[in-house]
N, C-alpha and C positions, 0 to 999 in steps of 0.2 A: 916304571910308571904304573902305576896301580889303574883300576879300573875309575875309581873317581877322582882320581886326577887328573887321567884321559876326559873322563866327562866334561869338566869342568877346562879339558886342554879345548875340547871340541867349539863346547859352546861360547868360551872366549872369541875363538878365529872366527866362527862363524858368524857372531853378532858383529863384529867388525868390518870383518869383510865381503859380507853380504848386503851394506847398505845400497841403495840406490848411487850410481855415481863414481861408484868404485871397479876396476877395474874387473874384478873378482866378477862381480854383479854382472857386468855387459859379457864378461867369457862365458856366464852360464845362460842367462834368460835370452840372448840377441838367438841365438840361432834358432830353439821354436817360434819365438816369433814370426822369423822371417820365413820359416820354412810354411807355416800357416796363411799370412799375408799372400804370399806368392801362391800357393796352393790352391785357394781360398778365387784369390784372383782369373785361374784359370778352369778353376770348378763353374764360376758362373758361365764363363766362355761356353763351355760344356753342355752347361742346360739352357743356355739362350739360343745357339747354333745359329747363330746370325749368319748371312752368305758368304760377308767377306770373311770372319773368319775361320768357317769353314771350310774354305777355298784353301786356307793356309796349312787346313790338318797334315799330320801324317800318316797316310792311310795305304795299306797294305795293297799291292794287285792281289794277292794271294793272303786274305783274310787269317785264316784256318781256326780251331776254333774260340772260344768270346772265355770270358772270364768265369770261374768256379767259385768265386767268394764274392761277398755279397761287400757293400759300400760302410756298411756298419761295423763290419768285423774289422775292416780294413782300418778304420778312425780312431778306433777301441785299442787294436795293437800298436799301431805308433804313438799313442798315447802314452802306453805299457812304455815301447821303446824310449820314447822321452822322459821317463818319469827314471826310468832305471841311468841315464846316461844323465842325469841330474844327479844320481845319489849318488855314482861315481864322481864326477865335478865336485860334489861336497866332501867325500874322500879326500880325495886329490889334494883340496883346500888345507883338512885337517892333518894331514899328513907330509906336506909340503907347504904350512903357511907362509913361507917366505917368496915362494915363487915367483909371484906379480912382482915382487919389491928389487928382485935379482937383477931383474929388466926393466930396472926405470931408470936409468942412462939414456938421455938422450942423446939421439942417432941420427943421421943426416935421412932424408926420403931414398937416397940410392940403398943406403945400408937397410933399412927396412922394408924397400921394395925385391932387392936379392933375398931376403927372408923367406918373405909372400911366395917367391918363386920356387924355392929350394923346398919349401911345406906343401906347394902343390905337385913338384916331384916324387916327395917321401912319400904323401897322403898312395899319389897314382901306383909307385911300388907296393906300399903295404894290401889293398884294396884289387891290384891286380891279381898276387898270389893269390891271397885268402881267397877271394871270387873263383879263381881257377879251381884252386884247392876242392871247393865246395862240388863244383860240376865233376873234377876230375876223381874224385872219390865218392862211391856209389852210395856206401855211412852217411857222408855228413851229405852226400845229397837228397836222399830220402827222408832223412830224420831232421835235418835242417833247409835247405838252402830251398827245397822243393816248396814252401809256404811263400816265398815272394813271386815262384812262377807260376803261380796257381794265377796271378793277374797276366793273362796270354796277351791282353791288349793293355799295356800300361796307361796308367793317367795320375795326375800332377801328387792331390798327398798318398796316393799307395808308393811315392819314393823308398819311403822308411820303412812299408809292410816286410817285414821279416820275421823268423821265427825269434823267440827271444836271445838266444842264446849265437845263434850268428850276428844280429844287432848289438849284442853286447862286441863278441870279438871284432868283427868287419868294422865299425863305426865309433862306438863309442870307445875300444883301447885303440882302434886304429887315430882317434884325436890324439888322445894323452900321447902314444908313440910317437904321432908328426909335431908334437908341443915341444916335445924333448928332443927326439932326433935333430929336427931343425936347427934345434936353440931359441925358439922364437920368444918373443917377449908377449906380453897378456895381450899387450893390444892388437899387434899383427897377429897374432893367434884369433883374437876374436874379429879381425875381419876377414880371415882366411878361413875360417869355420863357417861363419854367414856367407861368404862366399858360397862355399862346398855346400849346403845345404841349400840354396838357391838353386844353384848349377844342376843336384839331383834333383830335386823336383820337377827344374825346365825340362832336363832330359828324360823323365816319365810324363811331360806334359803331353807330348804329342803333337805338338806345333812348330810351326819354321817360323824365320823370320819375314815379315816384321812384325806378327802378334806375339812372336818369342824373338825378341831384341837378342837374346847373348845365342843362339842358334849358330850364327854363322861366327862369333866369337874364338870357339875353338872348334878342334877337329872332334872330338867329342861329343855329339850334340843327341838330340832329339831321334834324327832320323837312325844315327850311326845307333843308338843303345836299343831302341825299335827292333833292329832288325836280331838282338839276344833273344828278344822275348818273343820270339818267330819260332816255332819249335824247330825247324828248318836248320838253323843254325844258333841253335842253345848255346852249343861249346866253340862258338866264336866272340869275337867280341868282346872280352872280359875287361878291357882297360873302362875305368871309372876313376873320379868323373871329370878330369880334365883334359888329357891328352889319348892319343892311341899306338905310343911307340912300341910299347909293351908287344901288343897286338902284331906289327908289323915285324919286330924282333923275332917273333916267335908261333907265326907262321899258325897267326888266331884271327888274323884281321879277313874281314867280309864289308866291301866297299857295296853301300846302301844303294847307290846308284841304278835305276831300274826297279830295286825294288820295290815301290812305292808309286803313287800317281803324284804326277806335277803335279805345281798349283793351276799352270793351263789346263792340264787334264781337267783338274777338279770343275775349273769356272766354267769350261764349256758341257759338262755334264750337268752342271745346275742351271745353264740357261737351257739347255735341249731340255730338261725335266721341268723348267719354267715353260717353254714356248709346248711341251705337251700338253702342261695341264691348261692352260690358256684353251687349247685345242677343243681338249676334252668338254672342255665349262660349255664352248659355243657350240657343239655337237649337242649338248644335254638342252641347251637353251632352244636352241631351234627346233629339237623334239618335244618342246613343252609347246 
């Protein structure tokens, strides 16, 4: 195939199969959407600091210290990451345009809910080593992996903050891997993807349930990835982002438990710092 054949092969598939409506379309555009929406949703949380949801945080007994990158660099790089996990998808497209078409056989809900399941399996193997990989090798920890832990207290869109080139391998070949591994068809791919991109954002959100509904969903969650980003136990914890067998298998897991203040803790420190400053206001009043 010559080079304007390819051109002309590329922008055939892709004027095609890139309309709105088509499946192609929802596998690529659905998951920054939702990784944003969702994001977006818990940033406000963030800077409104209402009580009750506050009460909900996940918040450290043992702080240590706060974040080294600033909220802009943070926005600007998963950008970068999304924009490069997009030109892959358009790849992928060019290079496989039959693929959506392979898997349009319809399938009963059991057969494409064992799918869903078998792809959040593969995703958790690939995403465990690679994860491990990165901490366990001092290289790609320093020159890669060290750019996502520079956020020491996570929060909802620094999900995606990575360096570019772990973002490429961990995330975006770790999709294409679990599209194929699995067998999945476009669809269940694009809501096992929007899933997973959901799922890492709640679990850098920083909240429990019920301000973070899918929390107590899997073993996975908010409080359990929390305690990675604890430099305390950096090289624990490596299963993402669904389950923590991995973990348990291989004698990585660190049960959150204690780590953290209840949501009782939280609520009676915020009415004792309510009924001080109450205190304080009528102290100040009566000396006027």
């Amino acid at each position: 195939m010559t080079l304007a054949s390819f051109a002309a092969h590329a922008a055939r598939v892709l004027s095609e199969r890139l309309r709105p409506g088509t499946l192609e379309f929802a596998l690529m555009f659905y998951q920054p959407l939702a990784y944003w929406l969702v994001a977006g949703v818990f940033d406000i949380l963030d800077h409104l600091k209402l009580p009750f949801t506050e009460r909900y945080k996940v918040v450290r007994r043992e702080p240590g210290r706060g974040n080294t990158i600033t909220r802009r660099q943070v926005i600007l790089r998963v950008l970068l990451q999304q924009f490069i996990q997009t030109l892959l998808s358009l790849a992928m497209f060019v290079f496989d345009p039959d693929q959506c078409d392979r898997c349009t056989i319809r399938t009963g809900l059991l057969h494409r809910a064992s799918k869903f399941v078998l792809g959040m399996f593969v995703m958790d193997a690939w995403q465990y080593w690679i994860h491990r990989l990165m901490h366990t090798n001092t290289f790609l920890y320093k020159h890669l992996h060290s750019v996502h832990h520079t956020l020491m207290i996570p929060y909802a869109y620094g999900a995606l903050y990575n360096s570019v080139l772990e973002g490429l391998i961990l995330d975006s070949l770790g999709g294409v891997f679990t599209l194929y591994a699995a067998g999945l068809d476009c669809q269940t791919a694009t809501y096992l993807f929007v899933f997973a991109n959901i799922k890492t954002v709640v679990d850098h959100c920083n909240y429990r349930g019920p301000v973070n509904p899918i929390h107590g969903l899997l073993p996975n969650c908010a409080a359990y990835h929390d305690i990675h980003h604890d430099m305390r136990f950096i090289k624990m914890n490596f299963s993402q982002p669904f389950f923590t067998h991995w973990d348990w298998l291989l004698g990585t897991f660190v049960d959150p438990a204690g780590l953290h203040w209840t949501p009782e803790e939280i609520k009676m420190q915020q009415l004792e710092a309510a009924k001080g400053g109450k205190q304080q206001a009528g102290e100040t009043k009566k000396a006027r």
